[in-house]
C-alpha positions as CSV (number, residue, x, y, z in Angstrom):
1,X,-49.1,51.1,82.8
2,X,-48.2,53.7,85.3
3,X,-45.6,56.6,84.8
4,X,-42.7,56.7,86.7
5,X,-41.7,59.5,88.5
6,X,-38.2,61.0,87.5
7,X,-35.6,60.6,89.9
8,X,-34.4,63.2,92.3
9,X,-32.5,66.1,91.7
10,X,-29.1,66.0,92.7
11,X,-28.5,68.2,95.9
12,X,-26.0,70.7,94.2
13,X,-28.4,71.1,90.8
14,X,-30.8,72.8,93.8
15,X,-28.4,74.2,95.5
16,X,-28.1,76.0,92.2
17,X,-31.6,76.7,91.1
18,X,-31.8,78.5,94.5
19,X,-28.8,81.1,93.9
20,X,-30.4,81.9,90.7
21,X,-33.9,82.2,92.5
22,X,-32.7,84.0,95.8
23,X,-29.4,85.8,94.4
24,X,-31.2,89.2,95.2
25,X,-32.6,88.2,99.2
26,X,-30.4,88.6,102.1
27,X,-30.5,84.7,102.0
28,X,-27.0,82.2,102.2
29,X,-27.1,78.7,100.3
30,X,-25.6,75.9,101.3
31,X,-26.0,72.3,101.5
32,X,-26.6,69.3,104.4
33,X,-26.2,66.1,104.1
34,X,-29.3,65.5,102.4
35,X,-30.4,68.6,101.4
36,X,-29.7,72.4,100.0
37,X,-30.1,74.7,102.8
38,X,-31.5,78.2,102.9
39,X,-30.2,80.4,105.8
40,X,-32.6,83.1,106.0
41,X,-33.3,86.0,108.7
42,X,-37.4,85.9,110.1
43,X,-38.2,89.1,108.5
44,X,-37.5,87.5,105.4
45,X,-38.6,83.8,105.9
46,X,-41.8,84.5,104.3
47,X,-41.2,85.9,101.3
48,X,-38.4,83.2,101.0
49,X,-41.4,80.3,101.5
50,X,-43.9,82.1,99.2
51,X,-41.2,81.9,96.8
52,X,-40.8,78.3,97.3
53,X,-44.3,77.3,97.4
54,X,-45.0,79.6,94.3
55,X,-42.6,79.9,92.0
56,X,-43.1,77.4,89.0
57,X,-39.3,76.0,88.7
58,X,-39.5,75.1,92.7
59,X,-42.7,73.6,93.2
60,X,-42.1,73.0,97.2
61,X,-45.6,71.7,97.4
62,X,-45.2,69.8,101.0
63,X,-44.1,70.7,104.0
64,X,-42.1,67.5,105.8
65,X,-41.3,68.9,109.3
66,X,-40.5,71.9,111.1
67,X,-38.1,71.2,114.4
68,X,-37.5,74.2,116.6
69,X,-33.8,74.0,118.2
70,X,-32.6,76.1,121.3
71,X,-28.8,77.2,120.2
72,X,-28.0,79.0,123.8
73,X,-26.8,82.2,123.0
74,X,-27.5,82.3,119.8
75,X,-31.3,82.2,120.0
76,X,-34.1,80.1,119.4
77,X,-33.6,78.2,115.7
78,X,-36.0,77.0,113.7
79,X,-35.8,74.1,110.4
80,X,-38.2,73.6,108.0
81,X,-38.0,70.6,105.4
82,X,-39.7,71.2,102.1
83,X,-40.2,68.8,99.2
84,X,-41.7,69.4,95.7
85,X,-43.4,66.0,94.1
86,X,-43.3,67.6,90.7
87,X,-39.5,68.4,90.7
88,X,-38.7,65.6,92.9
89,X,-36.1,68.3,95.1
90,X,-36.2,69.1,98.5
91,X,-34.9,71.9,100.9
92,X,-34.2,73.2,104.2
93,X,-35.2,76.6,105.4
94,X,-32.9,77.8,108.6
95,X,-34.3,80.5,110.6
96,X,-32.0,82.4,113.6
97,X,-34.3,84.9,115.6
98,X,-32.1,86.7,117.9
99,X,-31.9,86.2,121.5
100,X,-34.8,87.5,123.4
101,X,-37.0,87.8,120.0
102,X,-38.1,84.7,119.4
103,X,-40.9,85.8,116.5
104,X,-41.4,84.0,113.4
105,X,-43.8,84.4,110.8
106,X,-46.7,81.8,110.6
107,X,-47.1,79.7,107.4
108,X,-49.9,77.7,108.6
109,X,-52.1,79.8,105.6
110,X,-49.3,78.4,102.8
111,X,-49.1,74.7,104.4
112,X,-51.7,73.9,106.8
113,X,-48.7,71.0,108.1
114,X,-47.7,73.7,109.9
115,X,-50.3,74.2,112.3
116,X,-49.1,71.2,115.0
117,X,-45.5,71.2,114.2
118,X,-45.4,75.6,115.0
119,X,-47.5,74.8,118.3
120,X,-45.3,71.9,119.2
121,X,-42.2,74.4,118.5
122,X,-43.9,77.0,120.4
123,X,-44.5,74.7,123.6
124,X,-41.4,73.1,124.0
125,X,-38.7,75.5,123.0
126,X,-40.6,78.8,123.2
127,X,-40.7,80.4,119.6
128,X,-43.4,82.8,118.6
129,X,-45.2,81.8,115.8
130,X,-46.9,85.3,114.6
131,X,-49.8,85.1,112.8
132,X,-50.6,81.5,114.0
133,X,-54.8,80.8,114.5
134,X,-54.2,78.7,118.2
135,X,-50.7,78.7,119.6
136,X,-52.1,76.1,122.3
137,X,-50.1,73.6,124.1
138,X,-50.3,70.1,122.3
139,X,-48.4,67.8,124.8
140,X,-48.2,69.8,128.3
141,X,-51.1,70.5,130.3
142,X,-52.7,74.4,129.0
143,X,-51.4,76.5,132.4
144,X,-47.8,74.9,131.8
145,X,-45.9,77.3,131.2
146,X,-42.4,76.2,130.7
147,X,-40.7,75.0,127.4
148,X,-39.1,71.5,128.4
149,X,-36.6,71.6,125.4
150,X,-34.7,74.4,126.4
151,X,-31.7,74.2,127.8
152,X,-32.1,76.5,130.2
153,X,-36.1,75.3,131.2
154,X,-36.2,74.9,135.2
155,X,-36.5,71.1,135.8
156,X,-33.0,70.8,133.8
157,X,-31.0,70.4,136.8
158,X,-33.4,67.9,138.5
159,X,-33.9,65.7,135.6
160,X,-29.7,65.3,135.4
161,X,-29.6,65.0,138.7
162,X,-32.2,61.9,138.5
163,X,-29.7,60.6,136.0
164,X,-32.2,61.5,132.9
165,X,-29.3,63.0,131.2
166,X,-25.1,62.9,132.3
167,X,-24.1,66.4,132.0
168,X,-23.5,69.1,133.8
169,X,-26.7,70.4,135.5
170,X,-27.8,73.9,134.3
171,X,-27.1,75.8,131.7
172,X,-24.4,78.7,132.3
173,X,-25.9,82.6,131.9
C-alpha cells in the first residue's frame, strides 16, 4: 500500500514560517490568493532563494514558473512560484528592479527550470538575467531585438490599430 502524502499547508501557517525564516532580510510577507508571497529587492533575491531551496523547514525543491511582468513606471517585475513536495507548501517570490535596471540574479545553477522561463523573460519583456549560461532568444528570430510584451515595444500601436487589442495605442512617457 502506498503512503499518502499529507495535505497542504494552509497559506497563512507559511505565511508564518516565512516571518520566522526572513524576519532579519529586507523582505515583506504577504499572501495571494493561492499562495504566501515574498516581496524581495534583486540584490537580495538570491540569498532569499538559497534560503528556500536550502533551509530544512522550507524544502522549496521545485521551481513551477517564473513570469516576467512590465509594471510601466515601476520597472520590469518578475514572479517566481516555488513548491516543496516534502512540506507540501508553496510560495511566490516578487522581484521590482528599478526602472532602467532591469538586472536579476540567475538561479538557473539552484533550479535548472529556470533556464527557458529567465530566456523567455528576457526576450519578451527585457529583464537581465545575470549570471545566466545563454540568454538567447527562444521564440523570436536571434537579431530580433525588441521585447513584444512590453508596453511600450514599437509594434504596440500597429497591432491596436489592427484591432489586436482595444485600447489606447501607445504607452504614455
Amino acid at each position: 500500500m502506498s503512503k499518502q502524502a499529507p495535505p497542504a499547508k494552509p497559506i497563512d501557517q507559511v505565511v508564518k514560517l516565512l516571518e520566522q525564516r526572513f524576519g532579519k532580510l529586507p523582505v515583506t510577507i504577504d499572501q495571494t490568493a493561492t499562495d504566501a508571497n515574498i516581496h524581495v529587492a534583486p540584490e537580495h533575491f538570491r540569498a532569499v532563494v538559497e534560503e528556500l531551496k536550502n533551509h530544512r523547514d522550507l524544502a522549496f525543491d521545485f521551481l513551477r514558473n517564473i513570469v516576467g511582468i512590465d509594471m510601466q513606471e515601476e520597472g520590469l517585475a518578475c514572479k517566481y512560484q516555488f513548491f516543496s513536495y516534502r512540506h507540501r507548501h508553496a510560495v511566490q517570490v516578487s522581484v521590482l528592479t528599478p526602472p532602467g535596471n532591469p538586472h536579476i540574479p540567475s538561479i538557473t545553477d539552484l533550479y535548472p527550470a529556470a533556464n527557458w522561463h529567465e530566456r523567455e523573460a528576457a526576450e519578451m519583456v527585457g529583464l537581465v538575467f545575470d549570471g545566466h549560461p545563454n540568454l538567447k532568444n527562444l521564440l523570436l528570430d536571434e537579431d530580433v531585438r525588441i521585447h513584444p510584451l512590453l508596453k511600450a515595444h514599437p509594434l504596440q500601436k500597429a497591432e491596436i490599430l489592427q484591432g489586436i487589442e482595444d485600447t489606447t495605442p501607445g504607452f504614455p512617457f
